[in-house]
N, C-alpha and C positions, 0 to 999 in steps of 0.2 A: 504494500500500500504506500501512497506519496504521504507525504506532509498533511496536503490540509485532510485529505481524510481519516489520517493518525489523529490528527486533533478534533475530527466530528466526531470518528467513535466515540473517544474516549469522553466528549462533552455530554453526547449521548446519553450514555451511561451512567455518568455523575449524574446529571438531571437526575434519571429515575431513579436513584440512589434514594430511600427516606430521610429526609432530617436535612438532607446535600444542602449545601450553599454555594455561589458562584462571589468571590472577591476578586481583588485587583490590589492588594497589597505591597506590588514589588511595581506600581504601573499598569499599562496602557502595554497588551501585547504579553502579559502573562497574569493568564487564569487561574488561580486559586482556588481548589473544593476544598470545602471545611464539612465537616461536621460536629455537629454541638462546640463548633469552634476553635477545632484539630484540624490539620491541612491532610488529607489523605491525597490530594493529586494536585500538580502543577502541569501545567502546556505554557509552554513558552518555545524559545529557540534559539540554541548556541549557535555563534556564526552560519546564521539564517536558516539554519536547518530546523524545522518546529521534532520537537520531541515531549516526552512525557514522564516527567518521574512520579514513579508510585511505590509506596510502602511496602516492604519485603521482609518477610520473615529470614535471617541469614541463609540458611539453608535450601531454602528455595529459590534465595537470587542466587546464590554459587552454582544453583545446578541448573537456571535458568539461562546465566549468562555462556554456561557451557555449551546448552542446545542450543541458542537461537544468536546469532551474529548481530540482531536488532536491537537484544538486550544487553546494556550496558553497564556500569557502576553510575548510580544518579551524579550527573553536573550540578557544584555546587551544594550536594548533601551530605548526608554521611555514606559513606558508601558501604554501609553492611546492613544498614536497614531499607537502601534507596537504592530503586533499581532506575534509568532511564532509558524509556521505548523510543526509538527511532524510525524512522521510516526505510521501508523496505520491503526484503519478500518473507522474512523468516519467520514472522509473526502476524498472523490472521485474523481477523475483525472477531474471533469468537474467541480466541487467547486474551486480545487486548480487551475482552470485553471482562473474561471471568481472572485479569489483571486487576481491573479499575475497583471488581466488588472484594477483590481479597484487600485488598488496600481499604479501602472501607471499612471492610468487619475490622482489621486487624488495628484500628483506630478505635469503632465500636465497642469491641471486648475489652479494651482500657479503660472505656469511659463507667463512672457509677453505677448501679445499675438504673437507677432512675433514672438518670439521663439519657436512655440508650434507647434510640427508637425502633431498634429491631431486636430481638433476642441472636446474638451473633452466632449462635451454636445451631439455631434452625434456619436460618436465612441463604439458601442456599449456597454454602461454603463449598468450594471445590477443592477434591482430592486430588494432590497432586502426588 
């Protein structure tokens, strides 16, 4: 997939996410998902290329960034919890998509439980 469709999935998604919110905290040109006002996804773009970093459990971005050429260590995060999606062929509109909700939940299950608009352990969590 190119650029801007790297960045509609991914918006996509957010959107239907419960609780999702859309900022602009860094600017004009990089989208911000919060929930309950935790950032689980950023779209922006290093030297013009739009990309996406989302929240990774370590072990799954290790073995993420090994299958897929698209997934990289997140630009400008930490790089054991942040992965960043690129554009490309290696990753598919239904990766990026069950990307954006594990980042979510894994934001989700941190927060109180009262604050948590979905039960993160039923919300369909993909096996990876």
């Amino acid at each position: 997939m190119n650029g801007r469709e790297l960045h509609e999935l991914a918006e996509a998604r957010a959107q239907e996410l419960p609780g999702a919110t859309l900022s602009n905290p860094f600017g004009p040109g990089s989208d911000v998902y919060k929930v309950r006002g935790k950032m689980f996804a950023l779209l922006t773009a290093t030297g013009g290329v739009p990309i996406v970093n989302l929240k990774i459990t370590p072990e799954d971005g290790a073995a993420l960034r090994e299958q897929h050429s698209d997934i990289r260590p997140a630009w400008h995060m930490n790089k054991k919890h942040w992965i960043s999606v690129h554009p490309g062929g290696s990753v598919d509109a239904e990766l990026l998509a069950d990307l954006v909700t594990e980042s979510y939940l894994l934001v989700v299950e941190k927060l109180p439980r009262a604050h948590r608009p979905v039960d993160p352990a039923a919300f369909g969590r993909v096996e990876r």
